[in-house]
ZALO-787041 format. One line per 3 residues: number of its first residue (from 0); their letters; for each residue x, y, z of C-alpha. Coordinates in steps of 0.25 Angstrom, whole numbers, plus 5000, padded with zeros to 4 digits. Each point is the difference from the previous one (the first is absolute). Example, Ala and Ser with C-alpha at 12.3 -4.5 7.8 and 13.67 -1.06 7.14 Angstrom:
! residues 2
0> AS> 5049 4982 5031 ~ 5006 5014 4998
//
This chain:
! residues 519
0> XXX> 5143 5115 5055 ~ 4986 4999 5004 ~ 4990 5006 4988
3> XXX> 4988 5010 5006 ~ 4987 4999 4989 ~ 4996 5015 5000
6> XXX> 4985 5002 4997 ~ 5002 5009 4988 ~ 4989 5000 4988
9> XXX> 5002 5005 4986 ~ 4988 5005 4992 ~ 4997 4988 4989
12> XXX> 5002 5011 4989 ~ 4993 4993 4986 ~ 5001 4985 5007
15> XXX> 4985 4997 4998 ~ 4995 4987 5007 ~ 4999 4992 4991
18> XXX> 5015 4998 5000 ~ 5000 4999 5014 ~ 4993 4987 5000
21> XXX> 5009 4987 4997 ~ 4998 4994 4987 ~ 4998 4986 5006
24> XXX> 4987 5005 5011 ~ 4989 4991 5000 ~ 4993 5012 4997
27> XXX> 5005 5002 4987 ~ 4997 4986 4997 ~ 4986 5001 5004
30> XXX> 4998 5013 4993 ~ 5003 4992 4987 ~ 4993 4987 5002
33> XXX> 4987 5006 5005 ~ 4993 5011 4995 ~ 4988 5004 5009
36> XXX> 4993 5010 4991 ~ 4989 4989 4999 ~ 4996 5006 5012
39> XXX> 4994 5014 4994 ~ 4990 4990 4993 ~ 4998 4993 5014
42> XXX> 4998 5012 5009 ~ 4992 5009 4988 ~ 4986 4998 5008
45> XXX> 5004 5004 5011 ~ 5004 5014 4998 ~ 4991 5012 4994
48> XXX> 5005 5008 4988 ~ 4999 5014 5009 ~ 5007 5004 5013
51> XXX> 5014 5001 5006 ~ 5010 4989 4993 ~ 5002 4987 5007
54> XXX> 5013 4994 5004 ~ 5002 4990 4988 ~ 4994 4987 5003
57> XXX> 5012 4993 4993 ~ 5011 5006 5011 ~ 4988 4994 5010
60> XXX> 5003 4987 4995 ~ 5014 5004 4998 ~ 5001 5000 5015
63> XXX> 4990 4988 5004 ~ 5013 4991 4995 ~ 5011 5009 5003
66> XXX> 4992 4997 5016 ~ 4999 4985 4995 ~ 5013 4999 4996
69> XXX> 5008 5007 5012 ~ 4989 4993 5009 ~ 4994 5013 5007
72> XXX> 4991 5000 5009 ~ 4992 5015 4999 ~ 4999 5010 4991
75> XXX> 5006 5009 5009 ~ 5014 4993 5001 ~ 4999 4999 4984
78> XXX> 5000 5013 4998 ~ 5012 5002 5009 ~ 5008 4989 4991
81> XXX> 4997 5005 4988 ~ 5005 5014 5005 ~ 5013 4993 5002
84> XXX> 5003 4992 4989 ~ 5004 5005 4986 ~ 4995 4989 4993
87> XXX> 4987 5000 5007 ~ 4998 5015 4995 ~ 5006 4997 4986
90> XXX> 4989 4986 4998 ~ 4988 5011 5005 ~ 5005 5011 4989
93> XXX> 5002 5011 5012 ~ 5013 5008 5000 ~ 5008 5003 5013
96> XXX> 4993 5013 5002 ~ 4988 4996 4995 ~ 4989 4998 5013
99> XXX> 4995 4987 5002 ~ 4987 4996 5003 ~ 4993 4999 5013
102> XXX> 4999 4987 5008 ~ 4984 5004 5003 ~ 4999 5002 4985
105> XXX> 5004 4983 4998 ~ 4989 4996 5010 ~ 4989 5009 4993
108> XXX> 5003 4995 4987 ~ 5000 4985 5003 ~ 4985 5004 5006
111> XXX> 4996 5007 4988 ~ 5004 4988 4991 ~ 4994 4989 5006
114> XXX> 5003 4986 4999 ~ 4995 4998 4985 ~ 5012 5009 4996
117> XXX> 5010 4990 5008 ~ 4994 4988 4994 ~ 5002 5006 4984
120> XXX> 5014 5006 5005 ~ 5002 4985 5003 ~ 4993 4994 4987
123> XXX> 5009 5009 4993 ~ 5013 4996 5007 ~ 4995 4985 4998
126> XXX> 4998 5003 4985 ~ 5013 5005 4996 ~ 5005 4988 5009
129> XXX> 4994 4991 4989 ~ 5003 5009 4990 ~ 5015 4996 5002
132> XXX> 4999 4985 5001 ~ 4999 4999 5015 ~ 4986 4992 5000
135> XXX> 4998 4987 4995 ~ 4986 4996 5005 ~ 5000 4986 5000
138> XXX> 5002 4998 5015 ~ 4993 5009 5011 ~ 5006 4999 5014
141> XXX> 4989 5005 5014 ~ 5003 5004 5014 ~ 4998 5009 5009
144> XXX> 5008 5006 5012 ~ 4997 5006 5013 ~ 5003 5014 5002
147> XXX> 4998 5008 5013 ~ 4991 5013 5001 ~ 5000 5014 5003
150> XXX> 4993 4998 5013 ~ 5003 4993 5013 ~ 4991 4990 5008
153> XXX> 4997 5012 5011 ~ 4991 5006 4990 ~ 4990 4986 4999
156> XXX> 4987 5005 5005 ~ 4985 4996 4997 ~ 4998 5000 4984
159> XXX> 4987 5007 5002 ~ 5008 5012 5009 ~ 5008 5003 4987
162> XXX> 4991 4998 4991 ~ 4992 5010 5008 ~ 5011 5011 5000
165> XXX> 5004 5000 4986 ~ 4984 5001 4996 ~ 5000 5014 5010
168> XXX> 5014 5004 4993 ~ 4996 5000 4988 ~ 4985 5003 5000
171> XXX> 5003 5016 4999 ~ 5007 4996 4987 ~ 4988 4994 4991
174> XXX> 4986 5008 5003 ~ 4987 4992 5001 ~ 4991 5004 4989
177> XXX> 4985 5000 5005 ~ 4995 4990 4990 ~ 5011 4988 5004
180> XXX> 4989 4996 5011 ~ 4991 4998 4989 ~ 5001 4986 4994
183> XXX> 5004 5000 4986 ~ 4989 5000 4988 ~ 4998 4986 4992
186> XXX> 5005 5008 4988 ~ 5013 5001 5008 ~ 4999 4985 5005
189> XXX> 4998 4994 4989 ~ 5011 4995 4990 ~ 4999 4994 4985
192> XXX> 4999 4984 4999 ~ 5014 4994 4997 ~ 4999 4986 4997
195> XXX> 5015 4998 5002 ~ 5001 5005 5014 ~ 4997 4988 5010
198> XXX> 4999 5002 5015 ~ 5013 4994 5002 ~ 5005 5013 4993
201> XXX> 4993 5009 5010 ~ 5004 4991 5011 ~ 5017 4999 4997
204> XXX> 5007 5006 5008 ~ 5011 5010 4992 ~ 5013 5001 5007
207> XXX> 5008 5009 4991 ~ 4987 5009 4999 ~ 4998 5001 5014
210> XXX> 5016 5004 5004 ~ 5000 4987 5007 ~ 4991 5002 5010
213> XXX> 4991 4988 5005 ~ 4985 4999 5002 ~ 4998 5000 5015
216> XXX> 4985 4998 4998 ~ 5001 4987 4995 ~ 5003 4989 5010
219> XXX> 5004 4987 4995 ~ 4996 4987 5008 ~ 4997 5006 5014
222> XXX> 5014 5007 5000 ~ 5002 5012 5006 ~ 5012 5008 4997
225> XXX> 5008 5009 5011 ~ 5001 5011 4992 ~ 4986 5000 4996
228> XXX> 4998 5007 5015 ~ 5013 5005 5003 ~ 5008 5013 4992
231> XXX> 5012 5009 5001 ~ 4997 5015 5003 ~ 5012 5004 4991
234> XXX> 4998 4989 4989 ~ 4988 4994 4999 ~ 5002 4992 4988
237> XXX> 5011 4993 5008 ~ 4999 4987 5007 ~ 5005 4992 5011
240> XXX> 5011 4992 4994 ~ 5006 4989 5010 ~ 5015 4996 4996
243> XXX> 5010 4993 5008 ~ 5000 5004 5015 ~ 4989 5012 4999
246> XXX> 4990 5005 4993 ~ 5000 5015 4993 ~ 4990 5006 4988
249> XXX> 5003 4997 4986 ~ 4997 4999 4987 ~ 5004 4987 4988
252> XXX> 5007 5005 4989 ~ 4996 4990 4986 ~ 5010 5000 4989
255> XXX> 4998 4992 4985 ~ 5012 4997 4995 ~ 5005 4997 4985
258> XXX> 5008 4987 5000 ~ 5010 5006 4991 ~ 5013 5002 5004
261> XXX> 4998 5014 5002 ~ 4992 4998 5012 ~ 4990 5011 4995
264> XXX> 4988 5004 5009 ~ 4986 4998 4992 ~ 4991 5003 5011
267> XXX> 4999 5006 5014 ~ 4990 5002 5011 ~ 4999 5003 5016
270> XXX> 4990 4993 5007 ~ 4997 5001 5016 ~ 5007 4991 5008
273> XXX> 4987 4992 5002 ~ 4997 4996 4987 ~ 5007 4988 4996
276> XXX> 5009 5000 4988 ~ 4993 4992 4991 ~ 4987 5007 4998
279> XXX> 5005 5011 4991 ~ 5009 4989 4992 ~ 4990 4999 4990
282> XXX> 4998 5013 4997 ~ 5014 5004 4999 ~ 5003 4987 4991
285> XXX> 4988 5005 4991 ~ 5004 5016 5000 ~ 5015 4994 4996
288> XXX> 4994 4992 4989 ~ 4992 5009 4995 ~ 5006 5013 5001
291> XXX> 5015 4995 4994 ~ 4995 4990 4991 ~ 5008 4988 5005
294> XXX> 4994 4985 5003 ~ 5009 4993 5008 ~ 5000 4983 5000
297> XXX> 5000 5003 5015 ~ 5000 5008 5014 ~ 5007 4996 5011
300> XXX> 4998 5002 5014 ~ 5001 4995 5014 ~ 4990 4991 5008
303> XXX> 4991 5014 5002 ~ 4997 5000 4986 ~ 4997 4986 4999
306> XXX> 4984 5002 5004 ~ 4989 4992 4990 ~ 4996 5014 4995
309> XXX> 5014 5003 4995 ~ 5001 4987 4994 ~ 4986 4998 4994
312> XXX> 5003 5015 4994 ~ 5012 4998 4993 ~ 5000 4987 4995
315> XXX> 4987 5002 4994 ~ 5008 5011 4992 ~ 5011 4990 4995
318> XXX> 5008 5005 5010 ~ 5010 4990 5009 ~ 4998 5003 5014
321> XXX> 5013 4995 5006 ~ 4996 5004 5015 ~ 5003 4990 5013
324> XXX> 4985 4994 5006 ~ 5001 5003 5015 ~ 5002 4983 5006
327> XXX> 4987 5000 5010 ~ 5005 4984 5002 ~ 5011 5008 5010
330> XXX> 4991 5009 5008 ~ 4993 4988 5005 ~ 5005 4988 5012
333> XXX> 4988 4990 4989 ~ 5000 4995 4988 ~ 5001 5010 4989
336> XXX> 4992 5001 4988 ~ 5011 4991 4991 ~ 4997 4989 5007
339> XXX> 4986 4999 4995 ~ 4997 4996 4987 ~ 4991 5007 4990
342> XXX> 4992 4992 4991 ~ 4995 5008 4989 ~ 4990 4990 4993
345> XXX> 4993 4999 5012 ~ 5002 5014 5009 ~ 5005 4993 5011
348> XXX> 5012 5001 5010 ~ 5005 4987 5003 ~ 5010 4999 5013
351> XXX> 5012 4992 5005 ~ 4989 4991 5006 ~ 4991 4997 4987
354> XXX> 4989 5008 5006 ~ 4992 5011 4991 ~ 4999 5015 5003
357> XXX> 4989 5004 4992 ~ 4995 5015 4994 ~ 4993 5006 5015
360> XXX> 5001 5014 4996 ~ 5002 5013 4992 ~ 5007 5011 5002
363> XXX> 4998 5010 4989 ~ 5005 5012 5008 ~ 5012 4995 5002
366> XXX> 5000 4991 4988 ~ 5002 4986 5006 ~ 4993 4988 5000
369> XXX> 5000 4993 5016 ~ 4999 4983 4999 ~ 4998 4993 5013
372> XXX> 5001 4984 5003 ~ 4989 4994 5008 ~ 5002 5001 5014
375> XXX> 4997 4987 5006 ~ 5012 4994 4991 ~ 5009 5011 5005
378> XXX> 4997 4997 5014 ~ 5002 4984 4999 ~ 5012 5004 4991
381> XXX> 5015 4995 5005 ~ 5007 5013 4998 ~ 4991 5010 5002
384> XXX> 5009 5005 5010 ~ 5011 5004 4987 ~ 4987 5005 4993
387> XXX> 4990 5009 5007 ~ 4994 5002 5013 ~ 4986 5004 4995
390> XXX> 4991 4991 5004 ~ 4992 5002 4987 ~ 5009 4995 4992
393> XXX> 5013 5005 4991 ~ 4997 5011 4990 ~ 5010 5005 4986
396> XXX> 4996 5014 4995 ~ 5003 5000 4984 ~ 5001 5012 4993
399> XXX> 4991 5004 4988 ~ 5012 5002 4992 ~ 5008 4987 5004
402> XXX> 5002 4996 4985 ~ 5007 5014 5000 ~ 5008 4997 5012
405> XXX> 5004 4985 4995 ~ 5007 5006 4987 ~ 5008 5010 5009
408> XXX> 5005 4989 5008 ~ 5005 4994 4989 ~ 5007 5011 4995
411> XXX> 5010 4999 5014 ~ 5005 4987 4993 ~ 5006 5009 4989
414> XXX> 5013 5005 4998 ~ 4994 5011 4997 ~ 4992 5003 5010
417> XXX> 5012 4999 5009 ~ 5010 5008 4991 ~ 4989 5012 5002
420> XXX> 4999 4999 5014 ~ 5016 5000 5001 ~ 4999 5013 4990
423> XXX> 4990 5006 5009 ~ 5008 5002 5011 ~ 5010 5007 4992
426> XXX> 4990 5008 4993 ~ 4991 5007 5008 ~ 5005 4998 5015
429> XXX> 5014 5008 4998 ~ 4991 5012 4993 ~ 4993 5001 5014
432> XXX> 5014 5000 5006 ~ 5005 5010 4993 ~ 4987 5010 5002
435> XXX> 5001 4999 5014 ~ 5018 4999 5003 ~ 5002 5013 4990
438> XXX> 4987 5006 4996 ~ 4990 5001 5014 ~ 4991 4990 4997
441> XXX> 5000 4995 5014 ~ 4991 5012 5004 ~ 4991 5008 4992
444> XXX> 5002 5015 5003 ~ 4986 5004 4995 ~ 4987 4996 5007
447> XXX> 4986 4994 4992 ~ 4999 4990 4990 ~ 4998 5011 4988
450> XXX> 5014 5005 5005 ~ 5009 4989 5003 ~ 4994 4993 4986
453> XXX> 5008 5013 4994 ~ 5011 4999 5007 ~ 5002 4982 4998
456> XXX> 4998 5006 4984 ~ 5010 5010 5001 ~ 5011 4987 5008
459> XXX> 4995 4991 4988 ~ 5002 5009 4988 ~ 5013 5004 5007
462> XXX> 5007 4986 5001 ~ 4993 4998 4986 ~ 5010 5013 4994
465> XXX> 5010 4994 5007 ~ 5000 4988 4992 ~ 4998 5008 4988
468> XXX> 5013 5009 5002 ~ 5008 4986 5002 ~ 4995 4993 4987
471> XXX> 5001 5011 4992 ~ 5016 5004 5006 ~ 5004 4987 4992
474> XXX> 4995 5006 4986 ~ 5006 5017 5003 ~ 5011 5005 4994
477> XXX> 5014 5004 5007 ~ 4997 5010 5010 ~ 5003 5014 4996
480> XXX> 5013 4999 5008 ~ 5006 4990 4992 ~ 4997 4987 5009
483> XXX> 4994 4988 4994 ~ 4986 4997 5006 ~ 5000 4987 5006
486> XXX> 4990 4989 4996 ~ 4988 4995 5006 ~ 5004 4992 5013
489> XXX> 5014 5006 5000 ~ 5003 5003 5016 ~ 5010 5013 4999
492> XXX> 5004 5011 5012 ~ 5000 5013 4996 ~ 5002 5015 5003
495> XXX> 4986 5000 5005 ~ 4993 5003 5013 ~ 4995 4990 5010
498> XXX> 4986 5002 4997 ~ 5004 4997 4984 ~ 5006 4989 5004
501> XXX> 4991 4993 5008 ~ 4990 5004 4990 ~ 5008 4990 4990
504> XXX> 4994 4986 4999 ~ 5008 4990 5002 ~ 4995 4991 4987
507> XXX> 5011 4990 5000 ~ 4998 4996 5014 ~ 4986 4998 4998
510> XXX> 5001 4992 4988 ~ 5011 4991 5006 ~ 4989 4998 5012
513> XXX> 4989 4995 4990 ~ 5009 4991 4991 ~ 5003 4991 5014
516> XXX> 4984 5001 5002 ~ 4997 4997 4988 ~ 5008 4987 4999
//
């Protein structure tokens, strides 16, 4: 006989919710393993000792990775999921009649915090990481991924059009006193002597201080870049990105990552599209030295890394700079540069042919030093037609910094060199990955720098808990239920939901990937 479910509800009588929530929910076990009242200390400046109370800052933060984790894309839609789910209402301390806060109040919130808060929110998440064992410090691992924008290509105008509306937006909102036309007095201008500062200090550009966001006043070498004239109406820190088979607005997302098995996340910034990713390298090497105390023997990155700046910086630091060196030799039809011989003693090039190419010019902006053979012996040459086409003879561009460059090509003859470029796709790459296929990464939702730094800190410090539940599951005891709790690594299938279960990292998998690379 065919049943009829009738829709029939009995009151819950004494059941409270906290029975009502399975003893196995990730929840539970994030409740446990991470305590946020951290945050109190974080958020203290923020908020004034009089007035209405606040919603509590740590249920704020208690719903940035319950949106990380169920990979949702508006506070609006987080709101209505957390409504929904018992386990949701149980890990934000609200009971089922209790109301929960409003979506407008999230956005209000993150404005009022600013991204100073979302970066100690992430040094806290990154300290109880090490606190646990998970960093080991003595490998950094770099790179960066693209990420699209909030905005679309129809919004490119003129920068000096946008540039114009946001001044008449906002100048309502800051008041022009009368003495700002007045220039400042000498008492002002003037600043104590400080015999440690150098105008290099002045001069350096600070990436992490400045959110990411490029000098566009500087020019380097005649170059112009497109979006030093070009800008998005609805993003204007956004710019235009060209991947495979179109172009659209987008930002670079840097990670620095531990080369401990853990995977952990050290540092993290966004950068504009346009900005190539390794300029802010140095500063996010340094911030990660400095800040968690760690010297690694060496930091690993790909070819984009491997400029004579990088280099010089951190082998003069005792640091191993296991980087590829981009092969001019291949982007040319003549004869490459390791064709010619260098002769230290007497600061000559010496080509196939025996002739010299001797020191013609410096290059100091761009740090290179240009030699040039005679011309006349060029011409009369046999095959000049392999070699150059410049009737002035052919010229080698040596770097300032060549001796630097010599020591990395020889680490590349290394099995360790090797071993690390083999670990570093394994290491960093599949963190990307796994950002963008399960936690929105491919698009930011926010819009401007200051925002979508918040929001890759928020991604970062949520793959970083991530791997903090998995280490820490192998050391808890049997769950309240009576089931034994499975070891680091263990794959299992449990009376979990999809999302919890895609949540699960596949650890064994991932090691068995880096054993074969590792070979």
């Amino acid at each position: 006989m065919m049943g009829v479910k009738l829709r029939a509800f009995a009151p819950l009588g004494d059941r409270s919710l906290e029975e009502l929530v399975p003893a196995d929910s990730i929840y539970r076990r994030l409740q446990r393993v991470l305590d946020l009242s951290f945050v109190y200390d974080l958020v203290a400046d923020c908020y004034s000792s009089a007035g209405r109370p606040s919603i509590d800052p740590v249920v704020f933060f208690k719903l940035q990775l319950i949106m990380f984790l169920e990979d949702i894309r508006s506070e609006r839609q987080l709101m209505r999921v957390v409504a929904d789910r018992l386990s949701l209402r149980w890990y934000l301390g609200y009971d089922l009649t209790e109301p929960l806060p409003d979506h407008s109040s999230l956005t209000r919130i993150r404005e009022r915090l600013g991204l100073e808060q979302f970066r100690r929110f992430f040094a806290a998440i990154v300290e109880r990481c090490i606190a646990a064992g998970l960093v080991w410090g003595k490998e950094l691992y770099v790179d960066a991924t693209k990420v699209e924008a909030n905005a679309s290509l129809d919004s490119v105008i003129p920068r000096f059009a946008v540039e114009a509306h946001l001044h008449r937006l906002f100048a309502a909102e800051r008041p022009v006193l009368a003495d700002e036309t007045q220039p400042p007095s000498p008492e002002v201008c003037s600043l104590p002597d400080n015999p440690a500062s150098t105008p290099a200090d002045h001069d350096r550009h600070d990436w992490i201080a400045m959110v990411g966001r490029p000098q566009r006043a500087v020019r380097r070498w005649g170059y112009e870049r497109k979006a030093d004239w070009q800008a998005s109406r609805t993003d204007p820190d956004a710019s235009v990105m060209p991947p495979r088979g179109g172009s659209h607005l987008g930002y670079h997302t840097q990670y620095v990552v531990d080369g401990g098995t853990a995977r952990i996340i050290l540092a993290a910034l966004v950068t504009p599209s346009e900005v190539m990713e390794n300029m802010p390298m140095r500063d996010l090497i340094w911030h990660t030295v400095f800040r968690w105390k760690v010297w690694p023997r060496h930091v690993t990155g790909d070819t984009t890394y491997g400029t004579a700046d990088n280099i010089v910086a951190l082998e003069q630091a005792g640091i191993r700079a296991y980087m590829p060196l981009p092969d001019f030799d291949r982007r040319t039809p003549y004869l490459g540069k390791s064709a010619f011989v260098y002769d230290a003693a007497h600061d000559v090039y010496v080509c196939p042919q025996g002739a010299l190419l001797r020191r013609s010019k410096l290059r100091r902006t761009q740090g290179l030093i240009e030699y040039r053979a005679d011309g006349h012996v060029c011409n009369a040459c046999a095959v000049k037609a392999a070699c150059t086409e410049s009737d002035h003879g052919r010229s080698i561009h040596h770097s300032l910094h060549e001796a630097y460059l010599d020591r990395v090509r020889g680490y590349h003859a290394t099995e360790a060199y090797a071993k690390a470029m083999r670990k570093r796709q394994v290491w960093i790459e599949p963190l990307f990955g796994e950002a963008k296929q399960w936690h929105g990464l491919r698009r930011f939702r926010l819009r401007g720098l200051e925002k979508v730094n918040s929001e890759a800190l928020l991604t970062a410090a949520g793959q970083n808990v991530k791997r903090l539940l998995q280490a820490v599951r192998g050391r808890m005891r049997p769950w309240p239920s009576g089931g034994q709790a499975l070891p680091v690594g263990a794959g299992y299938v449990g009376h979990i939901a999809f999302s919890q279960l895609r949540y699960e990292l596949d650890v064994s998998a991932a090691r068995g990937m880096v054993r074969c690379l590792l070979r």
